[in-house]
C-alpha positions in Angstrom: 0.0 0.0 0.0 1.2 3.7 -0.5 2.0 6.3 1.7 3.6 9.4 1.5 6.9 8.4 0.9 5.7 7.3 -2.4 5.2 10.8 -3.4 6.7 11.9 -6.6 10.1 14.5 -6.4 10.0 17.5 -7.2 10.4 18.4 -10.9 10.1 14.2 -11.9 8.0 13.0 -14.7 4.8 12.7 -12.2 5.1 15.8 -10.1 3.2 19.0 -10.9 5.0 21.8 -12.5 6.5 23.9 -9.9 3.4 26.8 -8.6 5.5 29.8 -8.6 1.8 31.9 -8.2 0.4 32.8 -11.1 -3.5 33.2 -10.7 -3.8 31.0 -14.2 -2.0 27.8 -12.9 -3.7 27.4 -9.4 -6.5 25.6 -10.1 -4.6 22.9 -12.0 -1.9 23.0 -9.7 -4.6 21.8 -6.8 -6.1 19.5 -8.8 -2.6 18.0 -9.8 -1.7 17.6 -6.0 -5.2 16.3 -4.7 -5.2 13.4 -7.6 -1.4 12.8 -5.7 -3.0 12.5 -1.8 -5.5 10.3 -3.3 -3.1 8.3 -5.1 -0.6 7.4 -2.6 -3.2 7.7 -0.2 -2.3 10.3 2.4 -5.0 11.2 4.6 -2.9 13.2 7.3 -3.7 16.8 7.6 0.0 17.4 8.7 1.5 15.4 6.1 -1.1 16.7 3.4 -0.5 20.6 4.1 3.2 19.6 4.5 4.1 18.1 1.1 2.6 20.4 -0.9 5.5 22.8 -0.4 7.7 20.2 -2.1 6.1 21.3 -5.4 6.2 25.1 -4.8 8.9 28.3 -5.2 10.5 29.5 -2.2 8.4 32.7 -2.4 5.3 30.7 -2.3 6.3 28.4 0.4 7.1 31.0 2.7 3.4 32.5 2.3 1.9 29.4 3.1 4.5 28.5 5.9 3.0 31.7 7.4 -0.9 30.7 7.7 -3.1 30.1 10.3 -4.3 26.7 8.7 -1.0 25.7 7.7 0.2 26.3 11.2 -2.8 24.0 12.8 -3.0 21.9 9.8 -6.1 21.6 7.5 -5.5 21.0 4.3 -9.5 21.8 3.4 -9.4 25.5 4.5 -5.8 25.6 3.4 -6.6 24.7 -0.6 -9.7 27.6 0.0 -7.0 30.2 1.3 -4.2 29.2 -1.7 -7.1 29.5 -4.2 -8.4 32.8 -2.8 -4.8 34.8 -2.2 -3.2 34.1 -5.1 -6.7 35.4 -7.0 -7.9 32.2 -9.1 -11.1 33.4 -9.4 -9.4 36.2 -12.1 -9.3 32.8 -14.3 -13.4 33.2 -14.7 -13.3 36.7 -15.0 -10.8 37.5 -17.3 -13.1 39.6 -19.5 -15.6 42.5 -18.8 -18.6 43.4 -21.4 -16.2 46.3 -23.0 -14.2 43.6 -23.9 -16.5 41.7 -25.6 -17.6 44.8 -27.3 -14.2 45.9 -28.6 -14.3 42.5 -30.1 -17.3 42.4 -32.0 -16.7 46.5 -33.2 -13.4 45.3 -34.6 -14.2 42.3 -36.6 -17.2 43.6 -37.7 -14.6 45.2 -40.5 -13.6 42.1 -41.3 -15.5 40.2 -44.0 -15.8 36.6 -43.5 -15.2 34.6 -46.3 -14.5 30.9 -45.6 -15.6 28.1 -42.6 -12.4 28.3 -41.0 -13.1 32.5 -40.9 -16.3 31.7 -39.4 -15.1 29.1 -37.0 -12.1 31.4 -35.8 -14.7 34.2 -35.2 -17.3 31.7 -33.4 -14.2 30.9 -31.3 -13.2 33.7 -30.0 -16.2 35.1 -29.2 -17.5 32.1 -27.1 -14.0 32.7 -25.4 -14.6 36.0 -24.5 -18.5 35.6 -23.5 -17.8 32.4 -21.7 -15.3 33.8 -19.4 -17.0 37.2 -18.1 -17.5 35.4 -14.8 -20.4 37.8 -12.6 -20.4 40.5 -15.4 -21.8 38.2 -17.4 -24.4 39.4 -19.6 -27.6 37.5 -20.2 -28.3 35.5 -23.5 -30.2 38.0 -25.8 -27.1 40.8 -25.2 -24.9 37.8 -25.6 -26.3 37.0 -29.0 -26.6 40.8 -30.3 -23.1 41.2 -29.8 -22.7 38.1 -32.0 -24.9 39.1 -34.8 -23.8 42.5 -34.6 -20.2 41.5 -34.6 -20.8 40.4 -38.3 -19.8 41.9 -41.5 -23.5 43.9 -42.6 -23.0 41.6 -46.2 -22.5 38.3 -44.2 -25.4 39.1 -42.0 -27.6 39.6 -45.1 -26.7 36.6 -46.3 -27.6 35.1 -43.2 -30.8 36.3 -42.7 -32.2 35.5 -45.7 -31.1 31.5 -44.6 -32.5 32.1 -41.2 -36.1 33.4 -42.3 -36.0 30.4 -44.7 -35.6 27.9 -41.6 -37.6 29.8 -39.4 -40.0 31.8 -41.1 -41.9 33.0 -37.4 -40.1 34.4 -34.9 -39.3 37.1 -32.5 -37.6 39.7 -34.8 -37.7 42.4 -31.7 -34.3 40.5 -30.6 -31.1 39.0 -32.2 -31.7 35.6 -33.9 -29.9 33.2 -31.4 -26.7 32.2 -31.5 -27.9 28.4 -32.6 -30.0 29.4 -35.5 -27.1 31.9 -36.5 -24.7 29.0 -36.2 -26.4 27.0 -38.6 -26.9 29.1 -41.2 -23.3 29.8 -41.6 -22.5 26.6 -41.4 -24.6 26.2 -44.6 -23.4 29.1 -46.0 -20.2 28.1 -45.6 -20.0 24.3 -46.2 -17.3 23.1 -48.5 -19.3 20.2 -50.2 -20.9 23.1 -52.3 -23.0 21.8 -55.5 -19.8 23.0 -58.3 -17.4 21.5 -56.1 -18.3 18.0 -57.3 -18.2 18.5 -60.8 -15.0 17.9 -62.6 -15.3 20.5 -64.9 -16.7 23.4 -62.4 -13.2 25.4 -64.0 -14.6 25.8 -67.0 -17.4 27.6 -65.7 -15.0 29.8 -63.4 -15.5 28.1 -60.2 -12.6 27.8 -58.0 -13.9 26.7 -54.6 -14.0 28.3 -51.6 -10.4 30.1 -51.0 -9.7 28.6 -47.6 -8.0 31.3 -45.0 -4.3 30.9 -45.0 -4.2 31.7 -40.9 -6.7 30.0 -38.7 -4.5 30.6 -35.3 -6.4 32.2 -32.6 -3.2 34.1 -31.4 -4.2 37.7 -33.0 -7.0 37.9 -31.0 -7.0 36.0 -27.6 -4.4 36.6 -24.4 -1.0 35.8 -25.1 0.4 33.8 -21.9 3.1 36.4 -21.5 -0.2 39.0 -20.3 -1.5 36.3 -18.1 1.8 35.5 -16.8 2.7 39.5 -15.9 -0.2 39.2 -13.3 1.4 37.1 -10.4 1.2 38.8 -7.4 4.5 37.5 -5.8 8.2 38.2 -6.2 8.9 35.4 -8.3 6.5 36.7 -10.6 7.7 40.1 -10.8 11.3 38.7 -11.7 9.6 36.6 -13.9 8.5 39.6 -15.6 11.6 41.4 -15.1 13.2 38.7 -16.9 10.8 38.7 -19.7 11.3 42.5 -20.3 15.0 41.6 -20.2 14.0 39.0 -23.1 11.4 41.2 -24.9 14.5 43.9 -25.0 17.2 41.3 -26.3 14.3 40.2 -29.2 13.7 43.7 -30.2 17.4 44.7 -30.2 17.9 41.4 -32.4 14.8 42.8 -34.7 16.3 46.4 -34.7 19.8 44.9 -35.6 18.7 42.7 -38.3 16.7 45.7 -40.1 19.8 47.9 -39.3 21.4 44.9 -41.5 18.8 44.7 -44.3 19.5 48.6 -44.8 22.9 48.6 -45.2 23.1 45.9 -47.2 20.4 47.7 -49.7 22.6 50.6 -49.4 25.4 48.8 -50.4 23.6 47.1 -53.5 22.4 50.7 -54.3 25.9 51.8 -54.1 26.9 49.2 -55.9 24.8 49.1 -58.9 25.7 53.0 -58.9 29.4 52.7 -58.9 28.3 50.1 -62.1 26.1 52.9 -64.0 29.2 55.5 -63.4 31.5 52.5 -64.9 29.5 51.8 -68.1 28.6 55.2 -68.6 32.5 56.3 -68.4 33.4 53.1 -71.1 30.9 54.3 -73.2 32.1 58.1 -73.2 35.6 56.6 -73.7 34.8 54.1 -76.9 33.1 57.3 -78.2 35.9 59.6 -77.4 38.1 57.4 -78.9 36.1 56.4 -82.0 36.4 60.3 -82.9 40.1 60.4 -81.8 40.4 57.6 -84.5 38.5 59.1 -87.1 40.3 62.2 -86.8 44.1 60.3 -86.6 42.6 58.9 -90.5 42.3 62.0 -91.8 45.0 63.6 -90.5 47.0 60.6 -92.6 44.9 60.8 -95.4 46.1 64.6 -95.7 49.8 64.3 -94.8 52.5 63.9 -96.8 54.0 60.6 -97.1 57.3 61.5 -96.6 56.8 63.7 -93.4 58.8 62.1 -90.5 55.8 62.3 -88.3 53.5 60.1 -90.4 55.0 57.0 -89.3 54.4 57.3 -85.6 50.8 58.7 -86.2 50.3 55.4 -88.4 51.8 53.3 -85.4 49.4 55.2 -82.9 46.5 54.3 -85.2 46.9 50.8 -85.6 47.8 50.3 -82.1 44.0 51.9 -81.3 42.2 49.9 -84.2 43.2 47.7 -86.8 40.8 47.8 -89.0 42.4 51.9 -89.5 44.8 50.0 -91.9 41.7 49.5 -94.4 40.7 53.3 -94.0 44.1 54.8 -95.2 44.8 55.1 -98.7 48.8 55.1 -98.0 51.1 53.2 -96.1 54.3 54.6 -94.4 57.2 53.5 -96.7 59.1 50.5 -95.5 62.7 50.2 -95.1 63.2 47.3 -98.0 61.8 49.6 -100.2 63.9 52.3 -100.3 67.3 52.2 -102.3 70.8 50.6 -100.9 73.3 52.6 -101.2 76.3 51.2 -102.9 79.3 49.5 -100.1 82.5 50.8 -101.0 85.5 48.6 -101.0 87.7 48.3 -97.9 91.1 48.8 -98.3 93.6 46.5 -95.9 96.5 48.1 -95.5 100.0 46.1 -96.5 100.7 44.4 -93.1 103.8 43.3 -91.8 105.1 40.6 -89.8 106.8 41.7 -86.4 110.2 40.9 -86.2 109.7 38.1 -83.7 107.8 36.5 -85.6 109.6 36.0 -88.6 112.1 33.6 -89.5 114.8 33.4 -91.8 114.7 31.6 -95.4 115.6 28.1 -95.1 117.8 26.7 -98.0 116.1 23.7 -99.4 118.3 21.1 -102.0 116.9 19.1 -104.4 118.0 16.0 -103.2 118.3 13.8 -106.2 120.4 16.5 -108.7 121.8 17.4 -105.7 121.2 20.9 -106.5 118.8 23.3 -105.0 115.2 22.7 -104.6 112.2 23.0 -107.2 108.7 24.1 -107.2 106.9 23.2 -104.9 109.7 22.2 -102.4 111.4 25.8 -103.0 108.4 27.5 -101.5 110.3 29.0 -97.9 108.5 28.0 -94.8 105.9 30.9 -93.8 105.2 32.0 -97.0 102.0 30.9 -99.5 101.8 31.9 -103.0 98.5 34.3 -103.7 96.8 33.2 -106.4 93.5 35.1 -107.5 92.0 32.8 -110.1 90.3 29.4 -109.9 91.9 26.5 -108.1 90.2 24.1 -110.4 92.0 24.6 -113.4 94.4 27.2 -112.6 93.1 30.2 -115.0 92.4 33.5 -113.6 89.5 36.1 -113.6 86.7 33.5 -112.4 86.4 31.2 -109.2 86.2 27.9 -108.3 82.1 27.9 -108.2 82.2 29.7 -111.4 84.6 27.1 -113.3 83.2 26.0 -116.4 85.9 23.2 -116.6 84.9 22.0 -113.2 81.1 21.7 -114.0 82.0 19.9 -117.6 83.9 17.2 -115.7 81.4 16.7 -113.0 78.5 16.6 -115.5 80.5 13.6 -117.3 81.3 11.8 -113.8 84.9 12.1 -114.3 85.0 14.5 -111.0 82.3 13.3 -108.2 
């Protein structure tokens, strides 16, 4: 059997979510902890009033450390004080009847044009009327704000439905919310007559268009407003810390649209610097086109052989090549113009040094005994000039221009 030692810790998968007193979480909070006592089946008014600060904040548990019922334990009056203090009754009366008619004055701007439009707008409204606790209107003021909080074309469209399905009744008040209910429901159904032919496009049906957005967060609480209205310290650094948070996310919001706009600056900059470019290479092929055109003329006018035309020739076909088809004269080359004739170089007689000479040997023919012949009678250091052929000896022509020489190689005596 259980006891109370079979309890849940704090924070486990079992135990409630730590009560830090916030007026929207104390009624689930109790019922969390009395489905625990029943469970483990603690029955001790000590014990019962003890454990259950196990499961709240230190702020909370000093506050209930310091009352009377706490102190001489009952748990009964104890849950009744918990629920009172910490305001859980704000839960039912979390709206007031200007509430409910700034509602219906702003989405009767609104047109509604699909189910999910109409079941949003049902939604919200039952939300708001529901939760009005002792301000809460009676049913016929309940059920003009609804009709009233209808777009005047929707409500036409509704009527005409209503008096259809009930052709008597009290027109001196609002149709109620029921009847109202159903006829949108028809009016809005999605199983419409077109939609089940397969060729409704043809005759320019498209459906219903279905809202993109059918969140009820534009309209209804958000937790961070139900949170902000603790009544303890933990709550108020709860919110502290949340206006830390809501700072940080719109610093973070303010830096990235800070970054968006200098980024399009810089593209604007950029695509400037790009127009200044193309416009500047524009004016340039343009200024030089003319500079070109006038360079043409200039050679088509000069004189052929004035020493400047050859550089402005140079500059031209440097700019544009196709200039060499728009001039009528070329500079002359250097090929062209006449060689003048090479005059002969005259060597001067040179001398050996004395060193270097050497004195006539005597050579002896040494058969006769007598003194040396041709060749053999040539002295040492000395070669006989001969300025004819060395083919066959005769002068005034060379050996390439030997006749004799050619006539003897022709007839393969001479290879």
């Amino acid at each position: 059997m259980k006891s109370s030692l079979d309890m849940p810790l704090q924070c486990s998968k079992e135990a409630p979510k730590t009560f830090k007193g916030k007026y929207s979480e104390v009624d689930s909070f109790l019922r969390h902890y009395d489905k625990l006592l029943r469970k483990c089946h603690v029955t001790d008014p000590k014990e019962q009033c003890e454990l259950i600060l196990d499961y709240c904040s230190t702020k909370v548990a000093e506050y209930i450390k310091s009352e009377e019922h706490y102190i001489i334990p009952n748990w009964t009056k104890l849950r009744a004080e918990i629920r009172t203090f910490y305001d859980a009754e704000k839960v039912d009366q979390r709206y007031l009847p200007a509430d409910l008619g700034a509602f219906t004055r702003q989405s009767v701007r609104k047109p509604l044009q699909t189910l999910g439009e109409w079941k949003m707008y049902y939604r919200r409204y039952k939300a708001i009327a529901g939760n009005m606790g002792k301000n809460k209107m009676d049913n016929d003021k309940i059920a003009g704000f609804f009709w009233l909080g209808l777009h005047l074309s929707l409500r036409k469209e509704l009527d005409t439905l209503i008096r259809t399905q009930h052709p008597i009744r009290d027109t001196s008040k609002a149709p109620p919310m029921e009847q109202v209910k159903a006829a949108a429901e028809e009016y809005f159904k999605r199983d419409q007559f077109p939609a089940n032919l397969l060729d409704a496009r043809d005759y320019g049906y498209y459906g219903m268009p279905e809202a993109t957005n059918d969140s009820d967060s534009s309209s209804e609480p958000s937790s961070e407003q139900e949170s902000s209205e603790g009544e303890d310290s933990d709550s108020e650094e709860d919110k502290k810390w949340k206006q830390r948070f809501k700072g940080k996310r719109a610093q973070k919001k303010k830096d990235r649209k800070d970054k968006d706009l200098r980024k399009t600056k810089r593209d604007k900059q950029k695509k400037e610097v790009e127009i200044t470019r193309d416009t500047e290479r524009v004016t340039k092929a343009d200024k030089g086109t003319n500079e070109v055109e006038e360079i043409i003329e200039r050679l088509n006018t000069m004189n052929i052989r004035d020493p400047h035309y050859g550089s402005v020739y140079y500059k031209a076909i440097k700019m544009d090549p196709m200039v060499a088809h728009c001039i009528h004269r070329e500079p002359p080359k250097i090929q062209d113009l006449p060689t003048p004739p090479r005059l002969p170089v005259l060597q001067p007689d040179r001398q050996l040094p004395p060193h270097m000479s050497t004195p006539p040997r005597q050579t002896w023919n040494v058969e006769a005994g007598g003194p040396a012949t041709f060749p053999n009678n040539i002295q040492q250091g000395e070669r006989p000039y001969n300025p004819g052929c060395y083919s066959c000896g005769q002068p005034n022509h060379r050996i390439n221009d030997c006749t004799i020489l050619a006539s003897l190689t022709e007839q393969g005596i001479i290879r």
